[in-house]
C-alpha positions as CSV (number, residue, x, y, z in Angstrom):
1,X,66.9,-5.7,-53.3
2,X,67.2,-2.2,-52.7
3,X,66.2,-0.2,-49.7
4,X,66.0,3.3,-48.4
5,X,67.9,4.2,-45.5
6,X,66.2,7.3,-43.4
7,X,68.6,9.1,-41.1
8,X,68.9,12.3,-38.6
9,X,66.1,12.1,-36.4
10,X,65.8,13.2,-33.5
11,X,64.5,15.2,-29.9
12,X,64.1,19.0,-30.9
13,X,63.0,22.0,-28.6
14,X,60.1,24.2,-30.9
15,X,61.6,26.4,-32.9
16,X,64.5,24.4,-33.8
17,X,66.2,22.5,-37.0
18,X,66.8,19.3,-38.1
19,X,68.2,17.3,-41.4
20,X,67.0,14.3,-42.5
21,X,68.8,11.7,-44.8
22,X,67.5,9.1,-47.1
23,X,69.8,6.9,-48.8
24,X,69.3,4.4,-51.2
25,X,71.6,1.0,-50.3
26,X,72.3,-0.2,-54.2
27,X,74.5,2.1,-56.9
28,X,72.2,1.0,-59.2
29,X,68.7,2.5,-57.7
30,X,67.3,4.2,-59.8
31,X,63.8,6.7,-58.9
32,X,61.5,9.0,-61.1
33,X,61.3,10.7,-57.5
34,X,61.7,11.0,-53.9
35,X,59.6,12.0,-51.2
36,X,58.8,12.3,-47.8
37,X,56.2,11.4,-46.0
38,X,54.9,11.4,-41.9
39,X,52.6,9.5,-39.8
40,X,51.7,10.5,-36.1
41,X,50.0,8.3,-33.6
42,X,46.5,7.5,-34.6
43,X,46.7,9.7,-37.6
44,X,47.1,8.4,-41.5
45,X,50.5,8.9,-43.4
46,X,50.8,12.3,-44.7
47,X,52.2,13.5,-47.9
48,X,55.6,16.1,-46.7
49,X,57.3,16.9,-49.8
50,X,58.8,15.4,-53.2
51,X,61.4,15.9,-55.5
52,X,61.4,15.4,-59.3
53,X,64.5,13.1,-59.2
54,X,65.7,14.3,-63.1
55,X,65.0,17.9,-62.6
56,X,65.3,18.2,-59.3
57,X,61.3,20.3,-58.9
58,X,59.9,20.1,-55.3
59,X,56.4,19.9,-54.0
60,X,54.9,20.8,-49.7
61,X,52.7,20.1,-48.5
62,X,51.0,23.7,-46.8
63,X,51.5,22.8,-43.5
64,X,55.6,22.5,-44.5
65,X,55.7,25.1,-47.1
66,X,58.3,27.9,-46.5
67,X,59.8,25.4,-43.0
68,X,60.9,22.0,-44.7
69,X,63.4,22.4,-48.3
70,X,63.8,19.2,-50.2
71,X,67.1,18.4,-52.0
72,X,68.4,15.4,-53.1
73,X,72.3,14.2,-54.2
74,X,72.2,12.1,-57.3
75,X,75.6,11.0,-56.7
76,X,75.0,9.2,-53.9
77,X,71.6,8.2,-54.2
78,X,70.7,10.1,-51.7
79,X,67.7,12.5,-50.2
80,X,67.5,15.3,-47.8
81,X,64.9,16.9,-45.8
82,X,66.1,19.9,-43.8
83,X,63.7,21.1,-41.5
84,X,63.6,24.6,-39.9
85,X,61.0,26.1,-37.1
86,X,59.7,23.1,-36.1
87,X,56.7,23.1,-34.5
88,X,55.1,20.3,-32.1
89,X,52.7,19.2,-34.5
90,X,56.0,18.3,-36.5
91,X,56.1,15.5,-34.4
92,X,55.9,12.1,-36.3
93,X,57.6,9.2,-37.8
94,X,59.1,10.5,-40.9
95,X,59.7,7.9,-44.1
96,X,61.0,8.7,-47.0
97,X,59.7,6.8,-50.3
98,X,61.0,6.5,-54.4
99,X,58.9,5.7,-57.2
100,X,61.2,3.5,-58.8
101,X,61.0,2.0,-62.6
102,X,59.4,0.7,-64.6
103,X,56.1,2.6,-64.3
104,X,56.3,6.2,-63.3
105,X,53.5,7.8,-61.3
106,X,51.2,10.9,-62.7
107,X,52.8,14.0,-61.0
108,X,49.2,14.2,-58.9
109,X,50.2,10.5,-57.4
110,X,53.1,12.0,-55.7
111,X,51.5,13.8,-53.2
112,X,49.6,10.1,-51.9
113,X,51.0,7.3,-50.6
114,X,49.9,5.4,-53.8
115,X,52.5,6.7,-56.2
116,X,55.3,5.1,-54.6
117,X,56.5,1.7,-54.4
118,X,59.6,1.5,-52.4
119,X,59.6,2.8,-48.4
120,X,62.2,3.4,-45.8
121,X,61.4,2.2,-42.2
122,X,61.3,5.4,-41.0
123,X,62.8,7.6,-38.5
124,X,61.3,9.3,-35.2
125,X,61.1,12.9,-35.0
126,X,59.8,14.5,-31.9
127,X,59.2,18.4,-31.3
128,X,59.0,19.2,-27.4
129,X,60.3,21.6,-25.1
C-alpha cells in the first residue's frame, strides 16, 4: 500500500525558512492532487495549500498566501512546501495528503480535510526564538 513520506521539519527562529518534502513510497502512486495541511495543539487540522497534480495550479490558504509556495516533482512522486517568514503561529504539525483514484474530489473539497484519502504522519514544525 502506498504511503506519503513528509520530510524537513524542523526548529526555526521567526523570520526564517524551511522546505518541506512529501514523497510518495510506490512508482506507481498516482494523485489528482497534493496538499498540505497543519494542526496545532488543541486546534482542528487546517487546510495550507494544494496543488493540481496534472497542471500543476496551487491554492493558500490567507494566512500562508504570499509566505508558503507549493511545487510538486512528478518524477519522483514527490511534493514540496517551501516556507519563508515564518511566523510563531506557523508552529504546527504539518501533513501532507493526495487525493488518489478512483474518485476525484470537487476543486472546493480540497481546501477540507474531506477531499483527501491518503495522509502522511506528519512532521513537526516549530517557530521560536
Amino acid at each position: 500500500q502506498v504511503q506519503l513520506v513528509e520530510s524537513g521539519g524542523g526548529l526555526v527562529q521567526p523570520g526564517g525558512s524551511l522546505r518541506l518534502s512529501c514523497a510518495a513510497s510506490e512508482r506507481t502512486f498516482s494523485t489528482y492532487a497534493m496538499g498540505w495541511f497543519r494542526q496545532a495543539p488543541g486546534m482542528e487540522r487546517e487546510f495550507v495549500s494544494a496543488v493540481n497534480w496534472a497542471s500543476g495550479s496551487t491554492i493558500y490558504s490567507n494566512s500562508v498566501k504570499g509566505r508558503f509556495t507549493i511545487s510538486r516533482d512528478k518524477a519522483k512522486n514527490t511534493v514540496y512546501l517551501q516556507m519563508n517568514s515564518l511566523k510563531p503561529e506557523d508552529t504546527a504539525i504539518y501533513y501532507c495528503a493526495a487525493d488518489t483514484p478512483p474518485t476525484r474530489s470537487i476543486l472546493s473539497s480540497w481546501y477540507t480535510a474531506r477531499g483527501y484519502d491518503l495522509w502522511g504522519q506528519g512532521t513537526q514544525v516549530t517557530v521560536s526564538s
